[in-house]
C-alpha positions as CSV (number, residue, x, y, z in Angstrom):
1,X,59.3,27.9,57.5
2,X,60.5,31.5,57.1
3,X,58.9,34.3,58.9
4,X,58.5,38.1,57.6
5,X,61.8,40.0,58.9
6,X,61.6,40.8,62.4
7,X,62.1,44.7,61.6
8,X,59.0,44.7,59.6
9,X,56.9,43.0,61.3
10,X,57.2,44.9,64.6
11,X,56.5,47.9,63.2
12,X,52.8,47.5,65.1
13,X,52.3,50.6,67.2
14,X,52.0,49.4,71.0
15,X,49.7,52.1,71.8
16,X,46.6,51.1,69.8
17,X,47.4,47.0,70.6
18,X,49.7,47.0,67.8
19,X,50.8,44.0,66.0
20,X,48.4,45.0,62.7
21,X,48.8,42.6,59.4
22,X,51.6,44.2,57.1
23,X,49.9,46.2,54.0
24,X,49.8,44.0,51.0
25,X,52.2,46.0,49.0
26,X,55.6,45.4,51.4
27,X,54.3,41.8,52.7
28,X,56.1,39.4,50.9
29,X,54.6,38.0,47.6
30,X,56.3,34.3,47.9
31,X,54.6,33.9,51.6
32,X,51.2,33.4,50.4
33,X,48.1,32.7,52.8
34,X,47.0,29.1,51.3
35,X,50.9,28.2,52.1
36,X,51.2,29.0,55.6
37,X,47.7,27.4,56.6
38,X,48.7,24.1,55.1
39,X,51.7,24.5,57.2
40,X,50.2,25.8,59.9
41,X,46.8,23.7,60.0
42,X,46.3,21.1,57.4
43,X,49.6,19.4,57.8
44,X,49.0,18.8,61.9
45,X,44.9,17.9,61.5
46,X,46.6,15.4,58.6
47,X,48.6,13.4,61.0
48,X,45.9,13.9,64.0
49,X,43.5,11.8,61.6
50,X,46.4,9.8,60.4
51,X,46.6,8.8,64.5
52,X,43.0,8.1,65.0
53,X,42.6,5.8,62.3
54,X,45.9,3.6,62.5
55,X,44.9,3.6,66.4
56,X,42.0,1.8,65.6
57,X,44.4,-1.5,65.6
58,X,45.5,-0.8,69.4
59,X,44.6,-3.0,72.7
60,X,41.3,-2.3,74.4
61,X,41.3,-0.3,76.9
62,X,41.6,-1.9,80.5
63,X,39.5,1.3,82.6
64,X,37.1,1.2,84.0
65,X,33.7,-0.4,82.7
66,X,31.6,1.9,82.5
67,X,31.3,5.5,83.3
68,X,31.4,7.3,87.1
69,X,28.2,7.8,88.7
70,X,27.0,4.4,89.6
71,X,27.0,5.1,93.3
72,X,24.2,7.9,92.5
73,X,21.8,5.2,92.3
74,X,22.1,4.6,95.8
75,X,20.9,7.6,96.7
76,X,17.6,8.5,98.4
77,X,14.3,8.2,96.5
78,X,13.7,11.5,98.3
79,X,15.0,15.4,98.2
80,X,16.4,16.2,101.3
81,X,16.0,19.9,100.6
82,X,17.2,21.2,104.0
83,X,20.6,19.3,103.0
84,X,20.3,20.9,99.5
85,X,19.7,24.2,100.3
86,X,22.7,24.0,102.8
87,X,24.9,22.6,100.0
88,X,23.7,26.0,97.4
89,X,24.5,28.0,100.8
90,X,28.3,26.9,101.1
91,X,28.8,26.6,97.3
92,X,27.7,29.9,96.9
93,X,30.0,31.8,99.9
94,X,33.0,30.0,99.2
95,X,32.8,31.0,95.5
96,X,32.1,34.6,96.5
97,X,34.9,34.7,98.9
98,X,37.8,32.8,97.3
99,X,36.4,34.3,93.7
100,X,36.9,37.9,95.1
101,X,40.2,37.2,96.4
102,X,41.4,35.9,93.2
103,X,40.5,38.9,91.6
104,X,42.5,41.4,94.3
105,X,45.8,39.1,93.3
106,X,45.1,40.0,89.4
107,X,43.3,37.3,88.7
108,X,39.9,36.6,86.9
109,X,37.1,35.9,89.5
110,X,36.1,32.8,87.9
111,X,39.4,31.4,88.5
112,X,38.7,31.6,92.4
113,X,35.0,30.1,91.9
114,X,37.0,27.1,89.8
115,X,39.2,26.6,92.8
116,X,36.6,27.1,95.1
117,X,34.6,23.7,93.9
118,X,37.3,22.1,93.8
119,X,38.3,22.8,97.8
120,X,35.1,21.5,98.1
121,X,35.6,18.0,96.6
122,X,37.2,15.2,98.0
123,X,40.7,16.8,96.9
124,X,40.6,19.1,99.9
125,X,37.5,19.5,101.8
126,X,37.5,15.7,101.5
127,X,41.4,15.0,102.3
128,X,41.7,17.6,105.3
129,X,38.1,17.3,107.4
130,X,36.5,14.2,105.8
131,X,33.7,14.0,108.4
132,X,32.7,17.2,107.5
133,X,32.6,16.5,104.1
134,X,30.8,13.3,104.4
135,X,28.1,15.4,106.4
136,X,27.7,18.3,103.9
137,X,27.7,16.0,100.8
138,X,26.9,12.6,101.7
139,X,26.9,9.6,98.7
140,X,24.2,10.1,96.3
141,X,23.0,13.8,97.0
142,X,25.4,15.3,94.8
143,X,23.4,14.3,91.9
144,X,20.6,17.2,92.9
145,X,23.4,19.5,92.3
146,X,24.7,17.9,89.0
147,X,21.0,18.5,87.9
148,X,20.6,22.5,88.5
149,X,24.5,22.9,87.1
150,X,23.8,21.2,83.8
151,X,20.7,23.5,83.7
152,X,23.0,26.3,84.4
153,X,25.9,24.9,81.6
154,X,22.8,24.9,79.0
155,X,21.7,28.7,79.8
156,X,25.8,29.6,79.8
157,X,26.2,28.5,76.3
158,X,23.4,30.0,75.0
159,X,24.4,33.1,76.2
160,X,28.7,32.2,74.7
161,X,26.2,32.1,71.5
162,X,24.7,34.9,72.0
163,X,28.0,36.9,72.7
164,X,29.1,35.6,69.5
165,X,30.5,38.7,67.6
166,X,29.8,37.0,63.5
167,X,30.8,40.6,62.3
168,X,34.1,40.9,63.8
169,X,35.1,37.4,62.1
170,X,34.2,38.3,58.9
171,X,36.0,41.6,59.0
172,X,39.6,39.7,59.6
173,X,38.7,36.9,57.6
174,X,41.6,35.0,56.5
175,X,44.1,36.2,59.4
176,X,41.8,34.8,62.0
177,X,41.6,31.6,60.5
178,X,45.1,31.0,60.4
179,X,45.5,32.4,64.0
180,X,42.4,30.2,64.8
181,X,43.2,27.5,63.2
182,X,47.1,27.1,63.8
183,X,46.0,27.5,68.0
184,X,43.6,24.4,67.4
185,X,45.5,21.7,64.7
186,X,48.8,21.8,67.2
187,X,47.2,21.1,70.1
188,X,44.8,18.5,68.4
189,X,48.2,17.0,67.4
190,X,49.1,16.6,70.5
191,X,45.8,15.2,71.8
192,X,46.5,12.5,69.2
193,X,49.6,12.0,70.8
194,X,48.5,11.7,74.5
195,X,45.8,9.4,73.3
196,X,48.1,7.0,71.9
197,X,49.8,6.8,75.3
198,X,47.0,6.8,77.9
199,X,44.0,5.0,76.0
200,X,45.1,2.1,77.2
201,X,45.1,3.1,80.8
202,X,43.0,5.8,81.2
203,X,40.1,5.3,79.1
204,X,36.9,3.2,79.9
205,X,36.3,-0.5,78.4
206,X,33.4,0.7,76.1
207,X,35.4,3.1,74.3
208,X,36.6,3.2,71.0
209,X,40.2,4.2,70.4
210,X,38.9,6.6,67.6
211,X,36.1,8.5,70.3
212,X,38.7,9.3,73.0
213,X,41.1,10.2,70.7
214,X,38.9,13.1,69.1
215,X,37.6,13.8,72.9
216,X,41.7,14.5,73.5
217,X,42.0,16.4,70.5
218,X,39.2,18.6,71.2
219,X,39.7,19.1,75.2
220,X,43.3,20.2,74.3
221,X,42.8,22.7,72.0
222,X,39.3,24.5,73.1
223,X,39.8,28.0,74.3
224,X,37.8,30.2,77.1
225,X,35.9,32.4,75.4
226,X,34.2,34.0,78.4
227,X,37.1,33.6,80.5
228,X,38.9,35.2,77.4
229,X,36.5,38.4,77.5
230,X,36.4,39.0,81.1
231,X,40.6,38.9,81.2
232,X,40.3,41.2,78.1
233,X,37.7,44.0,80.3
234,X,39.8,43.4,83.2
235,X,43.0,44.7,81.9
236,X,41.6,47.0,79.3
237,X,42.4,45.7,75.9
238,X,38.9,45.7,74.5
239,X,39.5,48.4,71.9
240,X,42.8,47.3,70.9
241,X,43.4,45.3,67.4
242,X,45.1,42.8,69.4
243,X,41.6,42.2,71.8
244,X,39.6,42.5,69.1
245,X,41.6,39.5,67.3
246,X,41.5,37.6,70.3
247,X,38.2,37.4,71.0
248,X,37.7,36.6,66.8
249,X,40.0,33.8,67.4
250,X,38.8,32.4,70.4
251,X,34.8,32.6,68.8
252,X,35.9,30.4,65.9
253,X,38.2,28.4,67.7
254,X,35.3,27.1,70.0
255,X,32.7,27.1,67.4
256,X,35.6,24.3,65.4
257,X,36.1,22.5,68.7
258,X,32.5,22.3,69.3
259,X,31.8,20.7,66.1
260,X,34.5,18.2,66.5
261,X,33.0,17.1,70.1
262,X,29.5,16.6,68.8
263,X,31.0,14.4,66.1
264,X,33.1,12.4,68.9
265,X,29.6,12.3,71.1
266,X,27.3,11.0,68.2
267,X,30.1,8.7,67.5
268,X,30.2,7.3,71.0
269,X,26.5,7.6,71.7
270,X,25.2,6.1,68.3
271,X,24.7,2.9,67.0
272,X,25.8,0.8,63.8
273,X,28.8,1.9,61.8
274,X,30.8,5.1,61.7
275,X,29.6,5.7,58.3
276,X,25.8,5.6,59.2
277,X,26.8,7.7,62.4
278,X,27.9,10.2,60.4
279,X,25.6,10.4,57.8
280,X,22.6,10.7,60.7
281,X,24.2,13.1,62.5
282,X,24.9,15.0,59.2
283,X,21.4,15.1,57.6
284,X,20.1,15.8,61.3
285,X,22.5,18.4,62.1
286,X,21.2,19.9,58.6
287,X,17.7,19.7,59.6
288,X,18.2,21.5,62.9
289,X,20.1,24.3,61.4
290,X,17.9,25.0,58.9
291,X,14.5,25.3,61.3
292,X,16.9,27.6,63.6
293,X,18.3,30.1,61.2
294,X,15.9,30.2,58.6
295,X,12.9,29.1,60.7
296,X,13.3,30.4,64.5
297,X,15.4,33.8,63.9
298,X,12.8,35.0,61.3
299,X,10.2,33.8,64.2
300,X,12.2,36.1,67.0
301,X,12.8,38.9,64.4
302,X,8.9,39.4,64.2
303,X,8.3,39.2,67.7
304,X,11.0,41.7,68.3
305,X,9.9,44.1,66.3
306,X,5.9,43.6,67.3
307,X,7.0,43.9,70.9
308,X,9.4,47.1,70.2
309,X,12.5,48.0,69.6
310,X,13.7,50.0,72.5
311,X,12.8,47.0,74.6
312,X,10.1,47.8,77.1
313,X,7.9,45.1,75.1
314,X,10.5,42.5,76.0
315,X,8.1,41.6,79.2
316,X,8.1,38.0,80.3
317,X,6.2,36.7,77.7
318,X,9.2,37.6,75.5
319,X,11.3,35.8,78.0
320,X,9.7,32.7,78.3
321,X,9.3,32.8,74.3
322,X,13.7,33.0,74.3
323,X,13.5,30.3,77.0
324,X,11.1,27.6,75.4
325,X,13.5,28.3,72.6
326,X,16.8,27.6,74.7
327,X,15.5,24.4,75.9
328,X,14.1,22.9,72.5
329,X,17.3,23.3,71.0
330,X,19.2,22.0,73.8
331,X,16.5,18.6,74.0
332,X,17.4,18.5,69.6
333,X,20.4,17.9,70.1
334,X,20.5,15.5,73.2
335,X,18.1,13.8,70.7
336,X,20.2,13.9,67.7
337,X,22.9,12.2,70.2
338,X,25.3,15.5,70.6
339,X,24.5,16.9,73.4
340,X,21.9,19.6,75.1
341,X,24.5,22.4,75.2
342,X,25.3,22.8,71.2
343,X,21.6,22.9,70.8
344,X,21.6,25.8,73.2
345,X,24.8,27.5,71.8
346,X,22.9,27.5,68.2
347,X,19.9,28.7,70.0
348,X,22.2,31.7,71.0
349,X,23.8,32.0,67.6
350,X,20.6,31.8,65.9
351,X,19.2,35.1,67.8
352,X,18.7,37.9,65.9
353,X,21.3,40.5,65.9
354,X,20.0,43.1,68.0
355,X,22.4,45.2,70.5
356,X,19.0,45.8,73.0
357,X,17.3,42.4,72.7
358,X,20.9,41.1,73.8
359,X,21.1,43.5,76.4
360,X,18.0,42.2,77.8
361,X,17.9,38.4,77.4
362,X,21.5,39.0,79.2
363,X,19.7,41.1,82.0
364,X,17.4,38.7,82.8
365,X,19.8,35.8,82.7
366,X,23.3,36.7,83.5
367,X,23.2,37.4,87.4
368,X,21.3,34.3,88.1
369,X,24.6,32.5,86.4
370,X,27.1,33.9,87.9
371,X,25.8,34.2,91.2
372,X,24.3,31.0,91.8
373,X,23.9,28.1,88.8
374,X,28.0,28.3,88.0
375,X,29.1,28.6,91.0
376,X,27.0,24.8,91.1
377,X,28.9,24.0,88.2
378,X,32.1,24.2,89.1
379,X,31.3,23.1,93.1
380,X,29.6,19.8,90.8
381,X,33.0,19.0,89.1
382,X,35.1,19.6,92.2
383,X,33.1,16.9,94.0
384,X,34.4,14.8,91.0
385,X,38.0,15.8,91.1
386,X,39.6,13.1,93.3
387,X,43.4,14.8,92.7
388,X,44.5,11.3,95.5
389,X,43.6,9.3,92.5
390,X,47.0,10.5,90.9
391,X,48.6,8.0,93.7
392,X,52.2,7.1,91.6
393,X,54.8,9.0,90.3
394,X,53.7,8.0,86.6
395,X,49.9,9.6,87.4
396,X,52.0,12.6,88.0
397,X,54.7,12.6,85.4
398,X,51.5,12.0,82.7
399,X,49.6,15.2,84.5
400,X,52.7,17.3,83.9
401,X,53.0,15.8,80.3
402,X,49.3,17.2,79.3
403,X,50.1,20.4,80.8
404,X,53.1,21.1,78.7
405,X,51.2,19.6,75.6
406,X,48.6,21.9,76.3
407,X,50.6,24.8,76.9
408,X,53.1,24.2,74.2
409,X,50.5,23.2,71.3
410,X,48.4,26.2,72.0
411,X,50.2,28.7,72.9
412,X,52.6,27.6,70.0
413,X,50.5,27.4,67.4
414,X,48.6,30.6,68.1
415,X,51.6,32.1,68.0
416,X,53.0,31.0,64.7
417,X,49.8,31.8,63.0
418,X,49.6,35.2,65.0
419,X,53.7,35.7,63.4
420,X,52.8,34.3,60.0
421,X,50.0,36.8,59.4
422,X,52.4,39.4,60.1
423,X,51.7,40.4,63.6
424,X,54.9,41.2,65.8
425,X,56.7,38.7,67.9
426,X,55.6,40.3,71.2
427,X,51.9,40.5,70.4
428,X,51.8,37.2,68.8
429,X,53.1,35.4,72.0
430,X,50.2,37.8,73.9
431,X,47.8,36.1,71.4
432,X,49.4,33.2,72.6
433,X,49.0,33.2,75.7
434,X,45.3,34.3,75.5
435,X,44.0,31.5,73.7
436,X,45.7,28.9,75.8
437,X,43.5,30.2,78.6
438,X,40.8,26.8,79.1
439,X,38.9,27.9,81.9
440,X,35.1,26.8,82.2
441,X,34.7,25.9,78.5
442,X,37.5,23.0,79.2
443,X,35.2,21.9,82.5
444,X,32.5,21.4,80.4
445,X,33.9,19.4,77.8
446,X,35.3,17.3,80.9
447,X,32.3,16.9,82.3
448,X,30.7,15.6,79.2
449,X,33.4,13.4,78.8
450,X,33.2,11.9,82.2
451,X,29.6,11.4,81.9
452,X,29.8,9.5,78.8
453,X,32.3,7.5,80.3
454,X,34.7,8.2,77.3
455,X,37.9,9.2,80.2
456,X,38.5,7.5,83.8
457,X,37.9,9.7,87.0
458,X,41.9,10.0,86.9
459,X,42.3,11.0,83.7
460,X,39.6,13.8,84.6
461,X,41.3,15.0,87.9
462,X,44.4,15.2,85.1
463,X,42.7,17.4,83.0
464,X,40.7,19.6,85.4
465,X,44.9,19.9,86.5
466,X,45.4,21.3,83.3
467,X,42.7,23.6,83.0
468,X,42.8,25.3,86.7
469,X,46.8,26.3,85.5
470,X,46.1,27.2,82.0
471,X,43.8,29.8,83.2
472,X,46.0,30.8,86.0
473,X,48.9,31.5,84.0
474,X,47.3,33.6,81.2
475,X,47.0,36.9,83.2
476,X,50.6,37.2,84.9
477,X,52.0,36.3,81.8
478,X,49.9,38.6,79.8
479,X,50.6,41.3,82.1
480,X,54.5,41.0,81.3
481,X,53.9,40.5,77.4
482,X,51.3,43.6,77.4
483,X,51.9,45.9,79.7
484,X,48.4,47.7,80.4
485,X,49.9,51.1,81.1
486,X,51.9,51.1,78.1
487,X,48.6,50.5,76.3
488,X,45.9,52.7,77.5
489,X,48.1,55.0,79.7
490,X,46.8,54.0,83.3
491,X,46.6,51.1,85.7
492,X,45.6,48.5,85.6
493,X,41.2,48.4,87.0
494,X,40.8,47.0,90.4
């Protein structure tokens, strides 16, 4: 496919972020939009179906038979809440120490809180001073903590919905779906790809070839929004065109990978034929939206304005309203068989559209998860990360394959898009770069995959590989793309 020249294209001025769409009247009339995203998008998702439905005639898969988690019912019938509270106690330090060390070496703190479950898990904690471990998180009490993080996951993506900027996509419109778009149909690709290759050996009996092929599709080619936004703060792109774009991207990216994994749970967790799946899940999804935007915003609307504006009538009546709201969504969906956290994600996107009743739900809410119900999160999938299950060479060779997939589809295709819309070469591998970070979104669609039992502990320990470096690599990289200096003028915030 041919690009716009070089010498127009990177005529973006670096001091604003650059890299703005050419003007209509000297972009190139034979280069036309509806081209590029069937190139870009169509073409890729074509063959990515093309692969799930001709891989309905492969082997079954020889994993495991059911999902992880079996030991938990051998746990006590009891709390042991001295043990617990010990447990939240070292979770808590550990991510506060390694999270703020992580962030002195230019990295984003929740890259040190990710690393810091996973020290915690049998890949370290467990490897170097197993007695210790076995003490601080002995078989079956983990589950205690697998119940307050998915709590936490459920409040986190109400508030990704809430941070969800709808005004910002429809002012870029068509570039940010080709951006969007071309970050998420290479990647699925790829998925595809993998699937072909490990379903057989790293998928459980019970499922199908065409449910862990979507799961692959969609775990390779989500994106970080919040990890996303805090990288953007940190190095002070946020009123640049080029963070502005990003964060556009990234929203719909998500919301499209989203989608596709609450049609590859209801698949998985539903009954009868894929047809009938679909067509529930369809009319139900339907259902739900309607009573949340036409029914529950209008609701919250009122009551925002009865209680006031300027937000002093936001008391904890208010709160517990949002709340009640949260979790009904959330229990819709786990009904509807998606799962809790796109009903809470709606619940967020369904809100109405006020800067000050953000402001406060977000007061109220934010500290509580980052401090201490994340931190859970990631110290819940670190206990599940068993990096000794990778014990041949060909565990390892298949772990570097998906990160280079990973990297390659995402950063690739976000980049192409980024180019073909007329942004420069050095800002469309920045665009890159951003949406290839995974971070926390990736652990929870992990963690929904291992609970479903649609991957094998190995796969997962793979994957949670794959995120961990994704995110690592976005802001040294970005750093040498987009220089902050260069940018705004100053260094780089502490």
């Amino acid at each position: 496919m041919d690009f716009i020249p070089t010498d127009a294209g990177d005529t973006g001025n670096a001091g604003d972020g650059g890299g703005k769409p050419l003007p209509a009247a000297i972009r190139p009339r034979w280069h036309p939009k509806a081209m590029i995203y069937t190139v870009l998008v169509m073409a890729p998702v074509a063959a990515f179906l093309w692969i799930v439905l001709s891989g309905a005639s492969m082997p079954a898969a020889v994993g495991i038979a059911a999902a992880p988690g079996a030991a938990a019912a051998a746990a006590p019938a009891y709390l042991n809440l001295s043990l617990l509270l010990a447990q939240i106690t070292v979770i808590i330090a550990v991510a506060r120490v390694l999270g703020i060390l992580l962030k002195r070496l230019g990295q984003p703190q929740v890259v040190g809180e990710m690393i810091a479950g996973l020290a915690l898990g049998p890949s370290l904690l467990g490897w170097v001073w197993p007695d210790a471990s076995a003490w601080l998180f002995p078989a079956g009490t983990v589950r205690y903590i697998g119940v307050l993080s998915q709590l936490g996951i459920v409040l986190f993506m109400f508030l990704v919905g809430l941070e969800l900027d709808l005004s910002s996509l429809r002012a870029r419109g068509r570039h940010i779906l080709i951006i969007s778009h071309g970050g998420m149909a290479l990647p699925m690709l790829g998925g595809g790809l993998l699937a072909l290759l490990l379903y057989h050996d790293y998928s459980t009996a019970k499922t199908s070839f065409m449910g862990f092929s979507l799961f692959l599709g969609c775990a390779m080619s989500v994106t970080a929004f919040p990890v996303l936004a805090r990288i953007i703060a940190e190095r002070g792109l946020g009123a640049t065109s080029l963070g502005a774009t990003a964060m556009a991207c990234a929203a719909v990216a998500d919301v499209s990978a989203w989608a596709l994994l609450a049609v590859s749970v209801s698949l998985e967790r539903g009954t009868g034929g894929v047809c009938a799946i679909l067509l529930r899940m369809g009319l139900g999804a339907a259902a739900f939206l309607g009573v949340m935007f036409f029914g529950v915003r209008h609701l919250l609307a009122w009551y925002w304005r009865k209680a006031g504006t300027d937000g002093k009538g936001f008391n904890t009546n208010g709160f517990s309203l949002i709340l009640l709201v949260v979790l009904l969504a959330a229990l819709a969906t786990e009904l509807l068989n998606a799962h809790a956290i796109f009903g809470a994600f709606v619940a967020g996107v369904a809100m109405p559209r006020d800067a000050k009743l953000g402001a406060a739900i977000k007061a109220r809410m934010e500290d509580l998860l980052v401090v201490l119900l994340l931190p859970l999160f990631f110290a819940f999938t670190g206990l599940r990360t068993n990096v000794g299950l990778l014990s041949t060479s060909r565990d390892w060779w298949l772990a570097g394959l998906i990160l280079a997939v990973a990297v390659a589809g995402k950063l690739g295709g976000s980049a192409l898009g980024a180019r073909a819309s007329g942004i420069c070469w050095r800002e469309a591998g920045a665009l890159g770069v951003l949406m290839n970070a995974r971070g926390l979104m990736e652990l929870v669609l992990l963690t929904i995959g291992l609970q479903d039992g649609v991957i094998t502990p190995a796969l997962f320990a793979m994957m949670v590989i794959m995120a961990v470096v994704t995110t690592m690599i976005t802001s040294p990289v970005l750093a040498r793309l987009v220089p902050v200096p260069a940018l705004r003028g100053h260094a780089p915030p502490e």
